[in-house]
N, C-alpha and C positions, 0 to 999 in steps of 0.2 A: 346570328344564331341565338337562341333562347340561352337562357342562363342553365337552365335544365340541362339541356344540350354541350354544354362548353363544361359540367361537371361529367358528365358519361364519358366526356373524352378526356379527361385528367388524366385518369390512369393509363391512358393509350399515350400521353402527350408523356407522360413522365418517363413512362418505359423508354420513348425514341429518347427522350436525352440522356439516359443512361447508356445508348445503344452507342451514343457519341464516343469513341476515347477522351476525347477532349475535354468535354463535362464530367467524365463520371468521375474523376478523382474530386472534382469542386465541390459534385453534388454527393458524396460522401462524406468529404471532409464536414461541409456545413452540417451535415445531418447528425457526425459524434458534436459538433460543438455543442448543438443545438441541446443533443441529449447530456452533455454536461452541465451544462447551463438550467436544464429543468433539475436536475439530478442536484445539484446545489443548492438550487433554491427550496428543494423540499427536505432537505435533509436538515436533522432537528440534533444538536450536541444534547440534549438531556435524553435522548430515546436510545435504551438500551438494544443491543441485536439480545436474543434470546439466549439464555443460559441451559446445560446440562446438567444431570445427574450422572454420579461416577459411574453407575450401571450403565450409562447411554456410551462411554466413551469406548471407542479402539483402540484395542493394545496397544503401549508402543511401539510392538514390534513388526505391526499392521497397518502402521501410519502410513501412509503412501508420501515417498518421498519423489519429490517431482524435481528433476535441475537445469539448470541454465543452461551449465558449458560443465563442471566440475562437481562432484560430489563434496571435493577436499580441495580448499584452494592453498591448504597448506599453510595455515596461520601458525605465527607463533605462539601459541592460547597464555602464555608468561608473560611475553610484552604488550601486550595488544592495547591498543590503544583506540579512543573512539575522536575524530579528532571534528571542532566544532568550528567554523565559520559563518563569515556573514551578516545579520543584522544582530547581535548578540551583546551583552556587557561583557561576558565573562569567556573569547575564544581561547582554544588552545584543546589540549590533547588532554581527553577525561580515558581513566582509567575502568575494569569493571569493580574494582570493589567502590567506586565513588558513586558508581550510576546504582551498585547492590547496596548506598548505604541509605537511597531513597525508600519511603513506605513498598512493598513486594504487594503486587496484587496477583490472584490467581485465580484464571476462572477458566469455566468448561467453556469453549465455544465452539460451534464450526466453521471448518478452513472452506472454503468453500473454490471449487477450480474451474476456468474459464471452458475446459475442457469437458467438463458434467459430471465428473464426480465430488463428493464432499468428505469429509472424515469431521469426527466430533474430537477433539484432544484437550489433551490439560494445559494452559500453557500459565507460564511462572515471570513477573519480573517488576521493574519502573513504569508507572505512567509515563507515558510519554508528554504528557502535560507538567509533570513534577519534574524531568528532566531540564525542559525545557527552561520554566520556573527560574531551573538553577541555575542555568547559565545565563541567563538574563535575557530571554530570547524576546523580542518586539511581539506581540500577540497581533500586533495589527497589521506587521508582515503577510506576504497574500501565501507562502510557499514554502513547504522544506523538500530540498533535494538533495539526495541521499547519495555514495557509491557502495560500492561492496570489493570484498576480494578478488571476484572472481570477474571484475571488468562490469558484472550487471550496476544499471542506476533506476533511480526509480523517484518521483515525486510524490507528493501531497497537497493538497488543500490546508490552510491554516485549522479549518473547523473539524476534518477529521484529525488532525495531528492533535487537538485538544478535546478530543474525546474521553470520553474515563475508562476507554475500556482499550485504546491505541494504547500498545505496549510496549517498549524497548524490549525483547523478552529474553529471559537470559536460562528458562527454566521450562522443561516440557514433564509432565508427568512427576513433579515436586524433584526430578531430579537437573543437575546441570544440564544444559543443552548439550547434546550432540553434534559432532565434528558436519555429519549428512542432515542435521535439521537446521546447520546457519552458524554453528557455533563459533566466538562466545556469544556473539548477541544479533537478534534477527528483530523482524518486526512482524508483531502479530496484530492485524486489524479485523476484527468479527464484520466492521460494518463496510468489506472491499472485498472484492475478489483476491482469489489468491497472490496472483502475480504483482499486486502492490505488496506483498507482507515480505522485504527483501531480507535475504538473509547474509549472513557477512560482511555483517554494518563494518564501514571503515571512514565515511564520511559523512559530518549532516552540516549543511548550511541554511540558515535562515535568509530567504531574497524576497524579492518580490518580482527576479526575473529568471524565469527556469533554462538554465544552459542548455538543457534536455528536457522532456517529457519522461520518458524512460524506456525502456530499452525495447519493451514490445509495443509502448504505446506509440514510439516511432516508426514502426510497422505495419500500424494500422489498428492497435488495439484500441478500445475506452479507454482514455484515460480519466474519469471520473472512481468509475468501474464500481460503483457502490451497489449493495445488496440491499 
């Protein structure tokens, strides 16, 4: 067959392998890799996601609150502790007034949701790169993986966790976070889909080998999931 020939039939050839059970989980899986793997390599730590004016933002009281399993996993918000593991100088259990006595950054972005909707909000807190910083965390670690209260986990990439705009966020709308938006401290990323921004931080470890991917990307989600 012509080579002309043997392209008009790709897409006939592609589809039978999908039609296979056997292949099609293979030929999915390579295909999120593949789009991680482009998705990394294009993505630039100096390039901001886009900012808002307060005129652009949703009330807080319009935010669309989207959750896991729990609205309220029931935290003690007095004791709460963020506890830190893994490739680090400095492990052990940080508190929020230590991670609030970092520079506060606060900017408009949009949340943006796997689902198709977005919301523009105000969110308040630490660099997640200054946090890190503190604790002595290996920059050339490949990963941080996260838990939360509510049983959710979630990963990152080394180069969005040192974004300037990845947040520890302890602060939505210049006020404290909210019990239903993650409180005390969640994670706000402009440049990921929603589903990485987890809320009810209770664990971070810096690895280089992720126990999990996270909790929908073991599902079948992207897990690059960048915007």
């Amino acid at each position: 067959m012509a080579r002309r020939d043997l392209l008009k039939l790709s897409p006939l050839l592609l589809a039978a392998a999908f039609a296979v059970p056997s292949w099609r989980a293979k030929l999915f899986g390579a295909g999120m890799e593949f789009n991680d793997w482009i998705s990394a390599a294009i993505f630039r730590r100096e390039h901001l996601a886009r900012t808002y004016s307060d005129a652009d933002l949703v009330p807080l009281d319009r935010f669309y609150v989207n959750t896991y399993d729990l609205d309220d996993p029931g935290i003690d918000l007095d004791h709460w502790t963020l506890t830190v593991q893994g490739d680090v100088k400095h492990p052990g259990e940080y508190t929020l007034v230590q991670i609030q006595s970092l520079s506060r950054q606060r900017q408009n972005t949009k949340h943006v949701c796997v689902e198709g909707w977005d919301s523009i909000g105000r969110f308040g807190g630490a660099r997640l790169a200054d946090f890190l910083q503190m604790v002595g965390a290996n920059p050339r670690a490949r990963f941080l993986y996260m838990e939360c209260a509510d049983d959710y986990y979630e990963s990152l990439d080394m180069a969005t966790a040192l974004h300037p705009q990845s947040l520890l966020c302890y602060e939505m709308y210049d006020q404290p976070l909210e019990r239903v938006h993650g409180a005390p401290v969640r994670l706000s990323l402009p440049t990921k889909l929603g589903y990485k921004s987890a809320k009810y931080l209770q664990l971070l470890r810096v690895t280089d080998v992720m126990p999990k991917k996270g909790y929908w990307e073991d599902q079948g989600y992207d897990w690059y999931a960048g915007i």
